[in-house]
C-alpha positions in Angstrom: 0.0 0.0 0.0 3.1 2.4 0.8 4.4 1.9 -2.8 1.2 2.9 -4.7 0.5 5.7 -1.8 4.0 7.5 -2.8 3.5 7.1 -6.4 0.1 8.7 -6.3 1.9 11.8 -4.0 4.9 12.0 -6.0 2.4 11.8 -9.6 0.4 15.2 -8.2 3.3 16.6 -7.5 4.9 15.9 -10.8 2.1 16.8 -12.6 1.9 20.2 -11.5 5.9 20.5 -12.1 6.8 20.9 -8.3 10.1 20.1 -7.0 10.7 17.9 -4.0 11.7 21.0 -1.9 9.3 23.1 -3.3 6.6 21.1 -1.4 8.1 20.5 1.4 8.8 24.2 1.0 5.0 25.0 1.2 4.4 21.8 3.8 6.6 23.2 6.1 8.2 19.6 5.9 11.7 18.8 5.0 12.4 17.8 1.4 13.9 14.1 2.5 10.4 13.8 4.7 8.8 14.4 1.3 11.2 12.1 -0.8 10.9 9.2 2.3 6.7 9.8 1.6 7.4 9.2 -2.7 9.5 6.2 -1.5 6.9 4.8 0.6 9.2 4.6 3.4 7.0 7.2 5.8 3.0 8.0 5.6 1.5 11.0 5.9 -0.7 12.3 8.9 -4.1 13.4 8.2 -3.2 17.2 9.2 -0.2 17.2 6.2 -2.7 14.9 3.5 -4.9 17.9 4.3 -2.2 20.3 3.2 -0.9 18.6 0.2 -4.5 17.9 -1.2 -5.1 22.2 -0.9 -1.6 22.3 -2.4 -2.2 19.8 -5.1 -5.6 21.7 -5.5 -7.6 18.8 -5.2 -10.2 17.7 -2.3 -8.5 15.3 0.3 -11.6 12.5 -1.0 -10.0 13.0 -4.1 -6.5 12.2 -2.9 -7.7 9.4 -0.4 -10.0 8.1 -3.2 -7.0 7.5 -5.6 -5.3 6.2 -2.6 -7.8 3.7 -0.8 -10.0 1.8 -3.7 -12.6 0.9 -1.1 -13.0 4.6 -0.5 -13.3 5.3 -3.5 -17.0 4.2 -3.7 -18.5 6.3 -0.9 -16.4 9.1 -1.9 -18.1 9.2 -5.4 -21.9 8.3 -3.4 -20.9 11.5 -1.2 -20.4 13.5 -4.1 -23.1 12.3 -6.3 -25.3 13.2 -2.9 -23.8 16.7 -2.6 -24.5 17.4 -5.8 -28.0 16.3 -5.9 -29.0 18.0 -2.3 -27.8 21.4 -4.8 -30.7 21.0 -7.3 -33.7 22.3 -6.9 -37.3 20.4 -6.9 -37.5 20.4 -11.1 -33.9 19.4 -11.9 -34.2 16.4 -9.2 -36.9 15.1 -11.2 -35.4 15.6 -14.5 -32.6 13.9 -13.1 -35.0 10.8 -11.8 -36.4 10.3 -14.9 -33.3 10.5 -17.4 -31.6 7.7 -14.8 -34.9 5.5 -15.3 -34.3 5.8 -19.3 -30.7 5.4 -18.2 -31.0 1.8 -16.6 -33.8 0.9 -19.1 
């Protein structure tokens, strides 16, 4: 779990051209505490996921989604649910009826 953990930090960070030290930089971390993370040598706490999902940009279900598979389920429910609780009474039905011709 480590391994795929690190690569998933170490691909967001990539992604978005950061440098180890740059993040750690921003995390208020050291850069080897970041590198020992990528290796899958160290974990994260909750308090710095928090801070490297607002630094990737992304929501800390997305982060811990890509990281935990089983998680990944009820964060997608939770967001389908948020979403839905924003529409009002005629776009909840509209949205009924096109998932009945949907599943049909």
């Amino acid at each position: 779990m480590n391994e795929i953990y690190g690569e998933k930090i170490k691909s967001y960070r990539i992604n978005l051209g950061l440098t180890q030290g740059q993040v750690a930089s921003e995390m208020d971390v050291t850069p080897g505490y970041i590198s020992n993370v990528e290796n899958g040598r160290t974990a994260m706490s909750l308090r710095i996921l928090i801070y490297y999902a607002k630094l990737m940009g992304i929501t800390l279900d997305e982060l811990v989604g890509n990281l935990e598979p089983d998680y990944k389920t009820s964060s997608l429910d939770n967001a389908l649910i948020a979403e839905i609780h924003k529409l009002n009474k005629k776009e909840k039905e509209k949205l009924l009826e096109t998932i009945k011709i949907w599943k049909s």
